[in-house]
N, C-alpha and C positions, 0 to 999 in steps of 0.2 A: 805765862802760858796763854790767857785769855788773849790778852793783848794782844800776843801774836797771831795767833789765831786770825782775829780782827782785823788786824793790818794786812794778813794774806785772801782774807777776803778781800776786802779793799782793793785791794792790785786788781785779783782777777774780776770784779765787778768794772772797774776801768776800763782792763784791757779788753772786755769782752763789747763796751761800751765802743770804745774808739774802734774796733771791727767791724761794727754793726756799722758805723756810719762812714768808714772806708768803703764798706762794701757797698752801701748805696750810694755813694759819689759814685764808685766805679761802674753801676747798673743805671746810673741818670747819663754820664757819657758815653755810656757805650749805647744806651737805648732812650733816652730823653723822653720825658711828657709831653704828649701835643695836644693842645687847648684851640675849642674851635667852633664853629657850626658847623654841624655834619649835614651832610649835602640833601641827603634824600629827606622827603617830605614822609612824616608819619600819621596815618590816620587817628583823626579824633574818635574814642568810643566815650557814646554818650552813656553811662550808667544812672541804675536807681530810678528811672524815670518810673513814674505812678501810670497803674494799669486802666486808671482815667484820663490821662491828660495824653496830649498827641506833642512831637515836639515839630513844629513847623519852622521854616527859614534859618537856617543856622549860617551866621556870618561868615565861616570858613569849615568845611569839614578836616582839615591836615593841618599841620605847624610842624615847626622842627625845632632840635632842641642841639643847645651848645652841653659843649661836653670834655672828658678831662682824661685820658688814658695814654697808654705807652705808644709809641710813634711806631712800632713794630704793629702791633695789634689792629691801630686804625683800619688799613683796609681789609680786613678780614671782618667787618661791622656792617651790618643792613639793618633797613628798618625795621628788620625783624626780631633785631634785638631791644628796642624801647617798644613803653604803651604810654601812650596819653590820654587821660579819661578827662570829661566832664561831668562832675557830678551836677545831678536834676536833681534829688531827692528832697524834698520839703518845698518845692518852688509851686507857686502860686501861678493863675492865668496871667499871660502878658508877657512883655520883654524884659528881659533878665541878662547881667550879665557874668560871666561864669568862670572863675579861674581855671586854669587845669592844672595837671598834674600828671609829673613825670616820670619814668623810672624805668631802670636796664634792669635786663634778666643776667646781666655779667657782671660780676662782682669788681671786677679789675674798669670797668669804667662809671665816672662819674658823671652826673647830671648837674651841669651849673644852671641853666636856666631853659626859658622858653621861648620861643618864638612865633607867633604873639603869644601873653601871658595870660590871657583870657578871650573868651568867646562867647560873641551878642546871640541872644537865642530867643525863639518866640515858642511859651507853648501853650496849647490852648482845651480844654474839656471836649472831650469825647462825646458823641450823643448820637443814639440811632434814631430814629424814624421810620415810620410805616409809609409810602406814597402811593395811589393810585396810578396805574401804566394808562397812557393813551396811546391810542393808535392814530401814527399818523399814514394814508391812503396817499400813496406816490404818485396813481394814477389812475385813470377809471376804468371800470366793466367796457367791454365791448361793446358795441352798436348791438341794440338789442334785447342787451342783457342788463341785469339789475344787481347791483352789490348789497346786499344785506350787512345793517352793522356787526362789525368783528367783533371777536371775543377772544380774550387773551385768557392765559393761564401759565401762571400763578396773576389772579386780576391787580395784586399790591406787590411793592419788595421794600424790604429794608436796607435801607440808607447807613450807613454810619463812617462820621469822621468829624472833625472838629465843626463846633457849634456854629462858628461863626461861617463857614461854608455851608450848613445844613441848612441855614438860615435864609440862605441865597438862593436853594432850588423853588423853581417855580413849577417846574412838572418834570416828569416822568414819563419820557417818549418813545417808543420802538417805531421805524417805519420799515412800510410793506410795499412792495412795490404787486401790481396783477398780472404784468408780464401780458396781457391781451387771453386771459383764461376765463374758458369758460366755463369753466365745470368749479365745483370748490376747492378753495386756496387752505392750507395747511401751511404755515414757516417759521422757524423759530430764528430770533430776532433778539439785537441787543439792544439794551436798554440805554438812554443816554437823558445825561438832565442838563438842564438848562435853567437861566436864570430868568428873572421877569424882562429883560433886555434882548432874550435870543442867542446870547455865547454860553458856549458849554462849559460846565462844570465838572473840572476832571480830578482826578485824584480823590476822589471818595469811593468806600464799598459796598458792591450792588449786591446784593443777595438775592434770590437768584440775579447772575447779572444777562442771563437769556429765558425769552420767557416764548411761548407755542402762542401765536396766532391763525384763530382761524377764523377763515372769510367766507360765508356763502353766498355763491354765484350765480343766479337764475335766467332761464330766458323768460322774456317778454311777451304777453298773451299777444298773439297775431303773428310773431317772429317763429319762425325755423328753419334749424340748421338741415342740411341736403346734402348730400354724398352728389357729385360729378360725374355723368356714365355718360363714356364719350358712345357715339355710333361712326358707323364705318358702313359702308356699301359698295360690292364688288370683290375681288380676289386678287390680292398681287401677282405680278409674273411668276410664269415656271421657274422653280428656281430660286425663289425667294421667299422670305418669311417674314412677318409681324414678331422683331424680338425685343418692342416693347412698346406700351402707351400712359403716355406721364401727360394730365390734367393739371393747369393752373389758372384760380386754386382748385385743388381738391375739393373743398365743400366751401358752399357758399348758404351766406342768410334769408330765405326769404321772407316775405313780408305778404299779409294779407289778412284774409278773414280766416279765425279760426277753422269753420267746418270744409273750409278750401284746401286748407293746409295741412288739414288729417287725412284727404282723401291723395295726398300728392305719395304718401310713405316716406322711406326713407333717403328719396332719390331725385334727380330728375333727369333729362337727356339732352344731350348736343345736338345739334340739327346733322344730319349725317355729311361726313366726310367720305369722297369716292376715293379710292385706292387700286381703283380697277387697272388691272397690268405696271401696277409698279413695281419698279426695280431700286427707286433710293427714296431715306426719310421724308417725309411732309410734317412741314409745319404750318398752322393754320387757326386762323383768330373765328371760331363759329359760337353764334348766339346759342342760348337754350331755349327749350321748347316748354311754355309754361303755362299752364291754364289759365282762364281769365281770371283776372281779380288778383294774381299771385305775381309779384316785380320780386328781383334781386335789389338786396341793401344797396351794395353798392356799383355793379354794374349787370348789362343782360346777357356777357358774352365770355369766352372764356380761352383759353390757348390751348390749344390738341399738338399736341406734339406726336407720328408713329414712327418709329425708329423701323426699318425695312434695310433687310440684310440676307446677303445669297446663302444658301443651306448648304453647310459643309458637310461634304460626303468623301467617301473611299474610292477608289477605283485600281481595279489589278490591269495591267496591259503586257502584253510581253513585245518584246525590243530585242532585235540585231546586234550583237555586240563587233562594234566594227575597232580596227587599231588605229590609233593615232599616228602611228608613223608617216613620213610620205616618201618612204623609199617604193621601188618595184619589186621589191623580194617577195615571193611568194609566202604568204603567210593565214595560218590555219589556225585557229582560235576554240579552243573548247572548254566552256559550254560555247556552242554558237548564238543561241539564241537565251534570255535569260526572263524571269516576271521581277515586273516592277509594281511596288505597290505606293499609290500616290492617295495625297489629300488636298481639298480644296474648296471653293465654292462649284457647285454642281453643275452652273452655268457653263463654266470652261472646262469641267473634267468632260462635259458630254458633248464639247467643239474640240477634242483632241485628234490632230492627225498624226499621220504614221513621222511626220516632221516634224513633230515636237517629244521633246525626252528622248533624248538620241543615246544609244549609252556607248561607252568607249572605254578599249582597256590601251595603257600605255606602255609602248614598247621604248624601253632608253634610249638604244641606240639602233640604227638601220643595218645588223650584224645576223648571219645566221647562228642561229639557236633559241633557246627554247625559254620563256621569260615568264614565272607567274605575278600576278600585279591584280591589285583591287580595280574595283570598277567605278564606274564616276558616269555621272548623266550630265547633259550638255544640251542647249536649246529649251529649258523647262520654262515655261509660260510664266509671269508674273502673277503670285499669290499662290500658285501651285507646289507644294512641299513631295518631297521625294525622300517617304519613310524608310524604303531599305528595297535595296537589289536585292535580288535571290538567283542563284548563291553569289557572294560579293564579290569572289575574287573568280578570275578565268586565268586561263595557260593560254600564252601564244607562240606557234613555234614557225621560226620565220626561217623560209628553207634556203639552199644554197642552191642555185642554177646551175653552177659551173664554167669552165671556160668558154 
């Protein structure tokens, strides 16, 4: 009975044996293993690296990795399915080289190897530093004026990043340019280091990496600044207006003895410009008028520019409404006479005769009967605007004579 038993095991242990491996014959030809370098490149992560050390130059960041899965499955695979780490943990300063290491998040694929199988790496100790910030001055004060030395804030910043770069800075630079100001400079500014050579040192962290300078900017005992007041003498034509006067420059420097130059205030004047019956701008190059002992920095004369422009006014007129037809049919128009209200310069509203701004209503066709139709002006002067008839539209009734 054992025996038997035994024996009947037997069999079914076999037969279940030879199934097993029918069936994966039948699941290799029908679906075959494809062995291969997968195409896309997977990032290196570097792990474990110490909270000291920096990792600098790495001979490759990516590699790919050869691999072992079912030929159905392959292209449904991205590189999102491996990681390739290098471990740093226990490495010393210097160049190292580092194997890596592979591995799928898919169970159904293998990782046969790597490509490349390791990676050259430099890492190096960490180190901050405190440096003092200069100021480098881009350009200078004004004619006149005096720059006082700047003063930054935060006056130091802290440095940090690998030793052997820390080692390298030679200063600690922000530059300020004055722009021609004269009053004081405020700007905040980034920091930048450089080496004993002149080329900048990049890739390290600046704490603050912008810092506030400020510049104080003085006048010059004997120097001051003046406001420009043009003069003018006479009146422009009837009709027209002063609608503006632009000085260049505006204010200018002068130069002299102190007790000269407190008596001058805040100004000083043009020699006057005549305007007398103008009708269009003047431009014109006039000296200023300056006490003795008192000259301009850099020249004694200035540009007057006055913009002169006719004065826009309203005017009501009333007008004839005549028809545009040129048949001889009797024709009666009412309103016959209508107001017209116009804009313009003042010069030609008050030169308007009864032959300018004609108004006229249209009749389509040269038929008797009775037509309403808008109104329209005709003969209106250049720069003359014609805001609105009143009322806009007329009736024209164009009679029949008869046989």
């Amino acid at each position: 009975m054992f025996r038997s038993l035994v024996s009947n095991a037997s069999s079914i242990l076999m037969a279940l044996f030879f199934a097993i491996v029918v069936w994966i014959v039948a699941t290799n030809e029908e679906n075959p293993l494809r062995e291969g370098l997968f195409p896309d490149a997977i990032p290196i992560q570097f792990v474990n690296r110490s909270q000291e050390m920096t990792l600098l130059d790495p001979s490759r960041l990516a590699a790919r990795v050869r691999i072992r899965t079912a030929t159905n499955h392959w292209d449904s695979l991205d590189n999102s399915n491996f990681r390739i780490t290098a471990d740093l943990g226990g490495l010393s300063e210097g160049e190292h080289t580092v194997q890596l290491n592979a591995t799928s998040d898919d169970p159904s694929v293998r990782v046969l190897a790597i490509d490349p199988p390791s990676v050259q790496v430099r890492v190096e100790k960490i180190s901050t530093v405190a440096i003092q910030v200069r100021v480098r001055v881009l350009d200078e004060a004004p004619l006149g004026y005096v720059m006082k030395a700047p003063q930054v804030s935060p006056a130091t910043v802290m440095i940090t990043g690998p030793q052997n770069d820390i080692q390298r800075i030679n200063d600690a630079t922000v530059e300020v340019a004055l722009r021609g100001a004269k009053t004081d400079v405020e700007r905040q500014a980034s920091v930048l280091l450089y080496d004993a050579q002149g080329a900048q040192i990049q890739n390290l962290k600046i704490e603050p990496s912008t810092v506030t300078v400020a510049i104080s900017v003085e006048q010059r005992v004997g120097y001051k600044d003046a406001a420009v007041k043009a003069v003018m003498s006479g009146n422009v034509a009837s009709g027209y207006w002063v609608s503006d006067i632009s000085v260049d420059p505006a204010t200018v420097t002068l130069v002299g003895a102190p007790d000269a130059l407190n008596q001058l205030g805040g100004f000083v004047e043009t020699e006057a410009l005549d305007v007398n019956g103008a009708k269009e701008s003047l431009t014109q190059r006039l000296r200023l008028k300056l006490p003795e002992g008192v000259s301009v920095l850099n020249a004694n004369d200035v540009m007057l520019r006055v913009a002169i422009e006719p004065v826009l006014s309203g005017l009501t007129v009333q007008r004839q409404v005549d028809s545009s037809a040129s048949c001889n049919l009797p024709t009666q128009i009412s309103p016959a006479t209508v107001q017209v209200i116009l804009s313009g310069p003042l010069p030609i509203l008050q030169t308007l005769t009864p032959d300018d701004v004609q108004i006229v209503i249209d009749v389509p066709r040269c038929l008797p009967g009775s037509y309403q139709s808008e109104l329209r002006a005709v003969s209106v002067p250049d720069k003359i605007q014609v805001e609105s008839i009143v009322p806009a539209t007329a009736q024209a009734n164009v009679q029949d004579v008869g046989p």
